[in-house]
C-alpha positions in Angstrom: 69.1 75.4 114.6 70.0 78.6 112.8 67.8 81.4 113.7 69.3 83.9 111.2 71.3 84.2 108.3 71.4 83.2 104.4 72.5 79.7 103.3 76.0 79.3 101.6 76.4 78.5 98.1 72.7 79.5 97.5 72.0 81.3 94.2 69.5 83.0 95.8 71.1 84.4 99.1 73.3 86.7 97.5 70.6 88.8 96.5 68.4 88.3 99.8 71.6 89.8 101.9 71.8 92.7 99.6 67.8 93.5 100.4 68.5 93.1 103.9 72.2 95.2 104.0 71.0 97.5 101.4 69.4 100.5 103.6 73.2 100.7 105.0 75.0 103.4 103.0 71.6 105.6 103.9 71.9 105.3 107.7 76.0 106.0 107.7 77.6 109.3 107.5 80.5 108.0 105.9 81.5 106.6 102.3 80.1 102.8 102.4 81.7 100.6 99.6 79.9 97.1 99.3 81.2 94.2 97.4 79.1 90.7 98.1 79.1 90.8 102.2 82.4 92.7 102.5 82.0 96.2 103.4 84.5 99.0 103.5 83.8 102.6 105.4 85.9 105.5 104.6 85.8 108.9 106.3 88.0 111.6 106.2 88.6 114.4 109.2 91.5 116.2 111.4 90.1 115.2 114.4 90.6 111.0 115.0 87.2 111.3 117.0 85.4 112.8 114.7 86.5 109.4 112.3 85.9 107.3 114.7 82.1 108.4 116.0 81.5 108.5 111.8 83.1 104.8 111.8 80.5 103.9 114.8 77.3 104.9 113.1 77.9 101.7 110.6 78.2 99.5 113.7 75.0 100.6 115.5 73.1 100.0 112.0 74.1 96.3 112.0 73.1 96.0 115.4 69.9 97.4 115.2 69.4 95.0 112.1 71.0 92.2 113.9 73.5 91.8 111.4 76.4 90.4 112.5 79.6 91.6 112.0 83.0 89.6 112.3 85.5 91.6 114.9 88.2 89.3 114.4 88.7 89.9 109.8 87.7 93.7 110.6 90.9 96.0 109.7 91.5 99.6 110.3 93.9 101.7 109.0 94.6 105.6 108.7 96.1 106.8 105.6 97.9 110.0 106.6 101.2 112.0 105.6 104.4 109.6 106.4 105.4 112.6 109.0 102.7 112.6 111.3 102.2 110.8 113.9 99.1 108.9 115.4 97.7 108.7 118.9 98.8 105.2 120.2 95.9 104.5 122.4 93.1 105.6 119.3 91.1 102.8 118.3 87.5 101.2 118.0 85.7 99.0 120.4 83.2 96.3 118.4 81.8 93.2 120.6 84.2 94.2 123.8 87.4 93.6 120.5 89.9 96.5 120.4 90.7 97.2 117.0 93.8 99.2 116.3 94.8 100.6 113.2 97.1 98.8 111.2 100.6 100.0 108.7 98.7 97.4 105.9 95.5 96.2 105.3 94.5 93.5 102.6 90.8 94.6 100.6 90.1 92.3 97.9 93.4 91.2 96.9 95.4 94.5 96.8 97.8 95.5 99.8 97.2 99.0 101.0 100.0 100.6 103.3 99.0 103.8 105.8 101.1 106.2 103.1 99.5 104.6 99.8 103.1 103.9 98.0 101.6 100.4 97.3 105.3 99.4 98.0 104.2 96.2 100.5 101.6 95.2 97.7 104.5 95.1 95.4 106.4 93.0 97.4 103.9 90.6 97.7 103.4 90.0 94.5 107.0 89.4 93.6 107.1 86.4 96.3 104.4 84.7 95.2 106.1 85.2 91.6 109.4 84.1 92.5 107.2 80.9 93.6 105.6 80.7 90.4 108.9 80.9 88.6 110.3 78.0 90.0 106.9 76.0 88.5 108.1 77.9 84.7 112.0 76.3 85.3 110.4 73.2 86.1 108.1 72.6 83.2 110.9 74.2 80.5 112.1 71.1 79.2 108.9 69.5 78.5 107.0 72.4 76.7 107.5 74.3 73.8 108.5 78.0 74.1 104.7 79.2 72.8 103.6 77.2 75.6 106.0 78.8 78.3 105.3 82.3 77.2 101.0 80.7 77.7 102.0 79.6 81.1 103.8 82.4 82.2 101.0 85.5 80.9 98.5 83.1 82.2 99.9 82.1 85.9 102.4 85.1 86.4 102.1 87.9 84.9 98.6 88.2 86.0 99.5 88.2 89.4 101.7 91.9 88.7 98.8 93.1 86.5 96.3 92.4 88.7 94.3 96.2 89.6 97.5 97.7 88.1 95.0 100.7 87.4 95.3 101.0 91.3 99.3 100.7 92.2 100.7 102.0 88.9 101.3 105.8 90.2 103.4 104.0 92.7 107.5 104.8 92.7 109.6 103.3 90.1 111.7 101.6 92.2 108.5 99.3 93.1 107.5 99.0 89.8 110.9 97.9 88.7 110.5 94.8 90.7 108.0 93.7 88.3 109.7 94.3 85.1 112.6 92.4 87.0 110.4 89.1 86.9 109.4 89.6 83.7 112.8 89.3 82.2 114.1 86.2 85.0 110.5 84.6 83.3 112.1 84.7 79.8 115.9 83.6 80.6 113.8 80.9 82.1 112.0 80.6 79.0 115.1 80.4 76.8 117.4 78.8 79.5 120.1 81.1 79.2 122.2 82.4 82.1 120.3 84.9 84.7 122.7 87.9 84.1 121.8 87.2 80.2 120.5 90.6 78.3 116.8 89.8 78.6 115.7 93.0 76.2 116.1 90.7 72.5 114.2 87.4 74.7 111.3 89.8 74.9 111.8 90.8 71.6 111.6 87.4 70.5 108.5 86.5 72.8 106.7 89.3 71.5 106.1 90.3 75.6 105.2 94.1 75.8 106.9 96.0 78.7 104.8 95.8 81.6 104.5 99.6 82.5 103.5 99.9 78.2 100.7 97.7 79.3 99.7 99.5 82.7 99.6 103.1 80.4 97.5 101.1 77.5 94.8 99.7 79.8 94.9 103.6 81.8 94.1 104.7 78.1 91.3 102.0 77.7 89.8 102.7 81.2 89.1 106.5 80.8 88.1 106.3 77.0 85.4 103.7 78.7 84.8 106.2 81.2 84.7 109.4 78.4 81.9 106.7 76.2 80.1 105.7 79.3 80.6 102.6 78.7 81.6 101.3 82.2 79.7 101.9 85.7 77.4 104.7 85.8 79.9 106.4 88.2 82.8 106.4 86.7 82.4 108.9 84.4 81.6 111.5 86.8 85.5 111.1 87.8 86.6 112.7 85.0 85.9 116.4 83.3 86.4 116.9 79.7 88.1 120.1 78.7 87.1 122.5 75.6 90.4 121.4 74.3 89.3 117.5 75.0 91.7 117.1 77.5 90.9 116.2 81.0 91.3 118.6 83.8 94.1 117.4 86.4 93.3 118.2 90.0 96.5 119.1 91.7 97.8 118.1 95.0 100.4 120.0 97.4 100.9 115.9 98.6 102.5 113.4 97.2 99.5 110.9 98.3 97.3 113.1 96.2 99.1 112.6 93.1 99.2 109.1 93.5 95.2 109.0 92.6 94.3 106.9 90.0 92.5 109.6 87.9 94.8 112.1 88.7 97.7 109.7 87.0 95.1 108.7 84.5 94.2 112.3 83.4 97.7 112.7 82.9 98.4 109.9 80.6 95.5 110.5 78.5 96.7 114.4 77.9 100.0 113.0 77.4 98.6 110.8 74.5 97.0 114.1 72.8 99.9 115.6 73.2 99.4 118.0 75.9 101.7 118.5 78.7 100.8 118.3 82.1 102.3 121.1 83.2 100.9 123.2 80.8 97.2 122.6 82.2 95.2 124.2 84.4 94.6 123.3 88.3 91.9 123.3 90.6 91.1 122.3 94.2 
């Protein structure tokens, strides 16, 4: 007998949990970030047990509502400065489970690492590439090349521009990785040797460079979010100069710089032909 709880694969429980969960975000005194029945709090402080206590006030909601949560897929992790250090006994306490925070923690498909270089993300999307490659050299001598190229934008290079808006402030050497299984794809394509140029295959295959692509769809988001054509709150992350360029907030840390909009901003000036040095800061 189930006493609580929504059916699966209902049309109609979706929206019957988001009635029930909806008075959440109200009762917490942190950020609350909802997608379906996953949830994701966010709270920022110098003091760990001043995060932790705004972390709590979540957890006595749901069991005041007796909403259940699941201890055993909840993930924790501190983003913080690669130099400083974290208390090894801090931690939360949810159903009598100790949850400690973690170097990487996986939220809807993107890898996020304690120093946000998106580095281990990276790397886990070239594995499951260098998986999917072997399928491409497998299926090259029965397909056509148009077919291949199909194959490999449809089932690969998907994968490496999947929330690319999210990872692509992250260091070149990361990004390189990416660009490296684009070209393997089109030796593979051609069947030529793998220390073959791969710069005239692209050519041929008409296959942009990936970080081209990354700075077009940047372009696309923020005219979407300068049109308000997108989610109500997005354009609120950006702020429109007199001179139509989009004020850059600076950051004395590299993990600030790495901000989406902050790398955004600057991509979009650079397309108007401003420099980013040349604009103003603020905090």
């Amino acid at each position: 007998m189930v006493s609580r709880g929504f059916p699966q694969g209902s049309g109609l429980s979706p929206l019957l949990f988001n009635i029930f969960a909806r008075n959440l975000p109200r009762q917490c005194t942190s950020s609350v970030f909802q997608f379906a029945d996953d949830t994701t709090l966010t709270t920022e402080d110098p003091s760990l047990s001043v995060v932790a206590d705004n972390l709590m006030v979540s957890f006595q909601f749901c069991d005041s509502h007796d909403l259940k949560i699941n201890s055993q897929k909840t993930q924790l992790i501190l983003f913080k400065k690669p130099g400083k250090p974290i208390s090894d006994d801090f931690h939360l306490t949810l159903d009598n489970c100790v949850i400690r925070p973690e170097k990487t923690v996986k939220l809807l498909g993107i890898t996020l690492d304690q120093h946000l270089t998106f580095g281990p993300h990276i790397e886990n999307v070239v594995k499951k590439c260098q998986g999917l490659l072997g399928i491409l050299a497998k299926a090259t001598p029965y397909l056509p090349k148009d077919l291949l190229k199909l194959l490999y934008t449809a089932l690969i290079r998907s994968h490496m521009e999947y929330c690319s808006s999210i990872f692509s402030s992250a260091a070149k050497t990361h990004l390189k990785k990416l660009d490296v299984i684009q070209r393997k794809a089109a030796r593979i394509i051609y069947e030529v040797p793998q220390d073959a140029h791969a710069d005239i295959l692209l050519l041929f295959l008409k296959l942009d460079e990936l970080g081209d692509r990354r700075e077009a769809h940047f372009l696309k988001l923020t005219k979407s979010f300068l049109s308000g054509k997108c989610h109500p709150a997005m354009p609120s992350m950006v702020e429109v100069r007199s001179d139509k360029t989009l004020l850059v907030s600076q950051s004395r840390t590299t993990m600030g710089t790495r901000r989406p909009f902050v790398f955004a901003a600057n991509i979009y000036n650079q397309h108007l032909g401003f420099s980013s040095d040349s604009e103003e800061t603020h905090n």
